[in-house]
DRENDOSE-773536 format. One line per field, with one value per residue (C-alpha): residue number from 1; residue in three letters; chain; x, y negated, z. Coordinates in pm, 1 decimal. Layout:
! DRENDOSE-773536
pos <- NUM; ...
code <- ala; ...
unit <- A; ...
X <- X; ...
Y <- Y; ...
Z <- Z; ...
! end
This chain:
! DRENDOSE-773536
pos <- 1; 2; 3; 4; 5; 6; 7; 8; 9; 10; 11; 12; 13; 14; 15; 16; 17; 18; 19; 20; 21; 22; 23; 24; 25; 26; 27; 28; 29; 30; 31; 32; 33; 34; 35; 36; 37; 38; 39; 40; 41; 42; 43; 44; 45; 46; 47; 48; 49; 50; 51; 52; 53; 54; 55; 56; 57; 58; 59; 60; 61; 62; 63; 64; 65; 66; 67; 68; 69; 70; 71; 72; 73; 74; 75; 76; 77; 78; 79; 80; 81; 82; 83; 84; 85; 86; 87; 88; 89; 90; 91; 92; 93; 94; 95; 96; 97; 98; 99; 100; 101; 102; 103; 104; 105; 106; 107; 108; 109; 110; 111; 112; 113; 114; 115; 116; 117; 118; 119; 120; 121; 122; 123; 124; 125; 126; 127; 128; 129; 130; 131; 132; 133; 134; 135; 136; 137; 138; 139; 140; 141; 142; 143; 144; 145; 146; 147; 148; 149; 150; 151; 152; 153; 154; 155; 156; 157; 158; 159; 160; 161; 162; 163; 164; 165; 166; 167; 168; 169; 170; 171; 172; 173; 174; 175; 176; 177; 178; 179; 180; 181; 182; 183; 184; 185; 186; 187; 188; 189; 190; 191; 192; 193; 194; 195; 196; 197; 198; 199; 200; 201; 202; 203; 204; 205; 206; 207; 208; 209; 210; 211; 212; 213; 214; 215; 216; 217
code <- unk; unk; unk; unk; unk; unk; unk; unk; unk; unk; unk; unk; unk; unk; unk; unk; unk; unk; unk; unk; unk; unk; unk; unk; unk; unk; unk; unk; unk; unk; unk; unk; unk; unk; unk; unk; unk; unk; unk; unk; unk; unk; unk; unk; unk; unk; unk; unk; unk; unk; unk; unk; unk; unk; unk; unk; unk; unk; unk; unk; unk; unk; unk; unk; unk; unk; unk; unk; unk; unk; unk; unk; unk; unk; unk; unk; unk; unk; unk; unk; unk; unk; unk; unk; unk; unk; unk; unk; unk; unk; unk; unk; unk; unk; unk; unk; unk; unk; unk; unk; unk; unk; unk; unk; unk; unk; unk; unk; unk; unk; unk; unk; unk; unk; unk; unk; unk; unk; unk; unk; unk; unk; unk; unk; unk; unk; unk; unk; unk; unk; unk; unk; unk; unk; unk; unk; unk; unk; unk; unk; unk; unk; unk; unk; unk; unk; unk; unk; unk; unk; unk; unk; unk; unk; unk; unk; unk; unk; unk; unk; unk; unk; unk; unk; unk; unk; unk; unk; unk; unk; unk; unk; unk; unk; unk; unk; unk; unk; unk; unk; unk; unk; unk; unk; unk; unk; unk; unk; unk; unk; unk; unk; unk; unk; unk; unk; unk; unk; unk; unk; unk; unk; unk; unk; unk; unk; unk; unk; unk; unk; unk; unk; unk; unk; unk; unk; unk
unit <- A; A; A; A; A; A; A; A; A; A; A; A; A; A; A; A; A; A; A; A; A; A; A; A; A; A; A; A; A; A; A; A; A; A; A; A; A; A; A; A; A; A; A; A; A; A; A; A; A; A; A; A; A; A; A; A; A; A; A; A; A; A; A; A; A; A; A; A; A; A; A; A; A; A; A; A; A; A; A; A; A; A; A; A; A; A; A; A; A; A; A; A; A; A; A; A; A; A; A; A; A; A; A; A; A; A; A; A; A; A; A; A; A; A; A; A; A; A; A; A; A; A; A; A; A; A; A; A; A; A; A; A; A; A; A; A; A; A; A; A; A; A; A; A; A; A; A; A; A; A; A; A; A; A; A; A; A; A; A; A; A; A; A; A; A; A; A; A; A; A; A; A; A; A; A; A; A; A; A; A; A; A; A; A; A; A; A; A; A; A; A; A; A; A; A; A; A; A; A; A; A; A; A; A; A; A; A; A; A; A; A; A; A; A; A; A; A
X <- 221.6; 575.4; 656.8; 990.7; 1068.2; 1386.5; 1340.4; 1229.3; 1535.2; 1754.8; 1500.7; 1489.3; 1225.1; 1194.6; 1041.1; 1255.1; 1220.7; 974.3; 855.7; 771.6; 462.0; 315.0; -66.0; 50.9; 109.4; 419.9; 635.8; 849.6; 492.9; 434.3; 624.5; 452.3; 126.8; 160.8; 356.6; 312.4; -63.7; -10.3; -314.6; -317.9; -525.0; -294.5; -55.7; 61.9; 73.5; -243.2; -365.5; -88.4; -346.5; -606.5; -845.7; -1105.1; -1048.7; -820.1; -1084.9; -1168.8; -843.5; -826.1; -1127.0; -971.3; -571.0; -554.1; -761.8; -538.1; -262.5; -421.0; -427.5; -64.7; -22.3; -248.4; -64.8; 308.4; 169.7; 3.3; 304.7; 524.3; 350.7; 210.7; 453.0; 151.6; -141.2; -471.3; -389.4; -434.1; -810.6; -947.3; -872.4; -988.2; -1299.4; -1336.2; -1276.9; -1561.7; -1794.8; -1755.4; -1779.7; -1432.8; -1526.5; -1792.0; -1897.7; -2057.8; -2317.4; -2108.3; -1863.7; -1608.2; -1494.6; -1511.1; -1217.3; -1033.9; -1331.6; -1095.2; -1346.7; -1492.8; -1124.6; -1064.8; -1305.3; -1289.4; -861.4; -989.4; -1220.6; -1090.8; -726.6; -736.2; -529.0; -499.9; -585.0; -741.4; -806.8; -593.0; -688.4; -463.1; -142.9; 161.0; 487.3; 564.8; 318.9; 372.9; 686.6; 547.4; 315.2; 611.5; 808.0; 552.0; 646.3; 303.8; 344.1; 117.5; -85.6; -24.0; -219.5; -11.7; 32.9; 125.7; 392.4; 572.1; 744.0; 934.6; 1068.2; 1364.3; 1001.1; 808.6; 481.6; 222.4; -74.2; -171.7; -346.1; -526.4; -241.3; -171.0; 208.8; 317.1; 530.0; 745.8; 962.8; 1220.1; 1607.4; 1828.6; 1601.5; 1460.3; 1100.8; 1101.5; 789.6; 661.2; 494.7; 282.2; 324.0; 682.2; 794.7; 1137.4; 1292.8; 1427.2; 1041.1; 900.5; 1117.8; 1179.2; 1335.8; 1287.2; 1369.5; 1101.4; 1003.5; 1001.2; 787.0; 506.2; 541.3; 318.3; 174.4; -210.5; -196.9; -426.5; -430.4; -431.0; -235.2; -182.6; 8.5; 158.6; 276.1; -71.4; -390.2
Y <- 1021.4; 1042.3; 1435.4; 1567.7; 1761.7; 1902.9; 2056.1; 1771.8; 1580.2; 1834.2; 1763.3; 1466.9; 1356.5; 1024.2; 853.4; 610.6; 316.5; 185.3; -210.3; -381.8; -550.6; -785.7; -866.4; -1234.6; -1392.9; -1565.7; -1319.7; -1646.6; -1743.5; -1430.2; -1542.5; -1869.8; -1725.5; -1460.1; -1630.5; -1963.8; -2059.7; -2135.4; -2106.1; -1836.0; -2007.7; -2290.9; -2026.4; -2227.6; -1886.6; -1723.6; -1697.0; -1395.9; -1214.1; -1211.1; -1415.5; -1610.5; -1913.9; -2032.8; -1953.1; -1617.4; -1536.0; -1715.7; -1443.2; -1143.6; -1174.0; -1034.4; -734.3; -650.1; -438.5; -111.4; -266.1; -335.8; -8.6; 119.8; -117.3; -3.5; 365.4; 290.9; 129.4; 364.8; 642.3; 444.5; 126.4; -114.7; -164.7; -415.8; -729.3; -698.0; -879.5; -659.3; -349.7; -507.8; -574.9; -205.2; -85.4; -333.9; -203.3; 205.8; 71.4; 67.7; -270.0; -360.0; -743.7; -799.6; -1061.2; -1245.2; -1323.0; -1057.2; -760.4; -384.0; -239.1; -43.8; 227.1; 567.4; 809.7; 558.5; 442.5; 776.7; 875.0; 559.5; 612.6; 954.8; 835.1; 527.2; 589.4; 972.7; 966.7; 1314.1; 1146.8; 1268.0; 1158.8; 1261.0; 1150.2; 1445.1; 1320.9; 1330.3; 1230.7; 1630.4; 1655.0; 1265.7; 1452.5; 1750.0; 1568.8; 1371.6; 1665.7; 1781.4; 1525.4; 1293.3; 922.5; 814.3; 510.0; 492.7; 343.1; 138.1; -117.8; -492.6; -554.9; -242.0; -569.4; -659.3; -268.1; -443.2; -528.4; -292.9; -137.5; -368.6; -78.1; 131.4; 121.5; -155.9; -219.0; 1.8; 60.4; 316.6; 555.7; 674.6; 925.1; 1049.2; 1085.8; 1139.5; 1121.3; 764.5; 707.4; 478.2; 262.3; -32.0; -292.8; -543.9; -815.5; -747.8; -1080.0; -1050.9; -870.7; -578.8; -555.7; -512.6; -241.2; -50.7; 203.7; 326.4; 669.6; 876.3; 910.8; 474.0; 468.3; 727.0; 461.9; 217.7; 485.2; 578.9; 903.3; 881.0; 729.2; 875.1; 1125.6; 1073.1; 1248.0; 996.0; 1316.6; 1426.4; 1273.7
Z <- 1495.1; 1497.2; 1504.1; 1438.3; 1106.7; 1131.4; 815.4; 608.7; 725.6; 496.8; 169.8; -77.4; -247.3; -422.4; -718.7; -781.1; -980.5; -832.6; -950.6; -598.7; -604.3; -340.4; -309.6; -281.2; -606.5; -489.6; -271.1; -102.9; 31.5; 230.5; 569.6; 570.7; 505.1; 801.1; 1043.4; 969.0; 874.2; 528.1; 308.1; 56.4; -174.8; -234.2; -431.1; -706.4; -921.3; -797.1; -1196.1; -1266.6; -1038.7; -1290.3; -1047.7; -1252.8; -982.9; -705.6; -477.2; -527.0; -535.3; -190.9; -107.2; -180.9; -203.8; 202.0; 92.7; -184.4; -37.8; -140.8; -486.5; -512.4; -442.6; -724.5; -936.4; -832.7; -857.4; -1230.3; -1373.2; -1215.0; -1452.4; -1769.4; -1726.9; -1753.8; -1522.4; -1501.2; -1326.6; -938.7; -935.6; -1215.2; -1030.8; -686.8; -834.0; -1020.8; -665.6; -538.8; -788.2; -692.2; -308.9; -206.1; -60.8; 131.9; 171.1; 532.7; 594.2; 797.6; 519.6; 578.5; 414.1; 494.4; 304.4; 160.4; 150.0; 88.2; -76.7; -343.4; -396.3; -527.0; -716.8; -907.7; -968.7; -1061.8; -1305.6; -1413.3; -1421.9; -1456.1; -1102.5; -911.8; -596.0; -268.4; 91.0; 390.9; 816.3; 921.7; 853.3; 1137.3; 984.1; 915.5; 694.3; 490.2; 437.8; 313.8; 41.8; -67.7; -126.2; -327.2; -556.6; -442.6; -313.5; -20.1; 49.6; 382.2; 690.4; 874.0; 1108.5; 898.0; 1125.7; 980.5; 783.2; 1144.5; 1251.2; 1499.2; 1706.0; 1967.1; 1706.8; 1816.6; 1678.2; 1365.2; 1122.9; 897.3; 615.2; 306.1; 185.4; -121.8; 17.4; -240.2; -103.5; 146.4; 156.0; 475.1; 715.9; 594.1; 437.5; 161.9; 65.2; -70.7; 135.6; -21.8; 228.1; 302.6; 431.2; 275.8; -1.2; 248.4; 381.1; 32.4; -95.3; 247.6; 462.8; 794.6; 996.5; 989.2; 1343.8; 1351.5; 1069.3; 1293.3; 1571.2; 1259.8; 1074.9; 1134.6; 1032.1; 721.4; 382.6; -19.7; -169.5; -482.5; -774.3; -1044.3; -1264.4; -1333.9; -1577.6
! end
């Protein structure tokens, strides 16, 4: 998915500022809890995420990065937004997630995701599996921000992309050349509020996600 766009490298588009949220209550936890086996659940701060217990927090705080996204997106435009949980589980309700019988989740759903922001949150938003990195740049120059498919390890660019796909990070513009986003399991400050050129971003990116417009209601 990385195609060339000569003529996106000589635009700008970004919404900047953006807050930087994580789906992990406690950012400094995030390269333990990838890398090193620590337990999610035993986030001494998992109440800020509106989670009625440690445990469902525990449940749901991995399939939360499309939520921090919402979130960063929401506050960016009305400069408050429901706690992380409370939209998860607004989401869950339209069908955005799926509980399987074996205990796992199928999720984020795109099309019931946006027609609940649409409803709920009176979000221009709309779903896009066509995407090369031409046309991410296009949307963004349309003044939109993307939640973008991409691979997690997007967090670790100096390494070959293992894949795509399967993570969601706001993409909030473009400037030189370099896509900026926001990645809610960035492992350090640098990987949460992010840069990369835009043809090593395609070598993560999926080529779908949502479009959405924070300007409009």
């Amino acid at each position: 998915m990385a195609t060339r766009c000569g003529a996106c490298e000589n635009t700008s588009t970004l919404h900047e500022p953006v807050e930087a949220i994580t789906q992990y209550a406690s950012p400094e936890l995030i390269s333990a809890i990838a890398y090193e086996g620590h337990d999610p659940g035993a986030d001494p701060a998992w109440a800020v995420s509106g989670a009625a217990s440690r445990e469902e927090y525990s449940t749901w705080c991995r399939h939360s990065c499309g939520m921090a996204c919402l979130r960063m997106v929401l506050i960016h435009r009305d400069g408050d937004a429901p706690p992380l949980l409370e939209l998860l589980h607004g989401v869950r309700k339209a069908g955005g997630y799926v509980e399987q019988p074996d205990g796992s989740v199928k999720g984020l759903i795109y099309a019931p995701f946006v027609e609940y922001v649409r409803d709920t949150h009176r979000l221009d938003a709309r779903v896009r599996t066509d995407l090369d990195t031409t046309a991410l740049l296009q949307e963004l120059n349309q003044g939109r921000m993307v939640l973008a498919s991409v691979h997690k390890e997007i967090r670790r660019p100096d390494r070959p992309a293992p894949g795509r796909g399967g993570h969601l990070v706001l993409v909030i513009g473009h400037h030189g050349g370099m896509v900026h986003f926001r990645n809610p399991s960035g492992h350090r400050p640098d990987a949460v509020s992010a840069t990369l050129p835009a043809e090593r971003f395609g070598e993560f990116f999926a080529g779908r996600g949502v479009i959405v417009d924070p300007a409009r209601q």
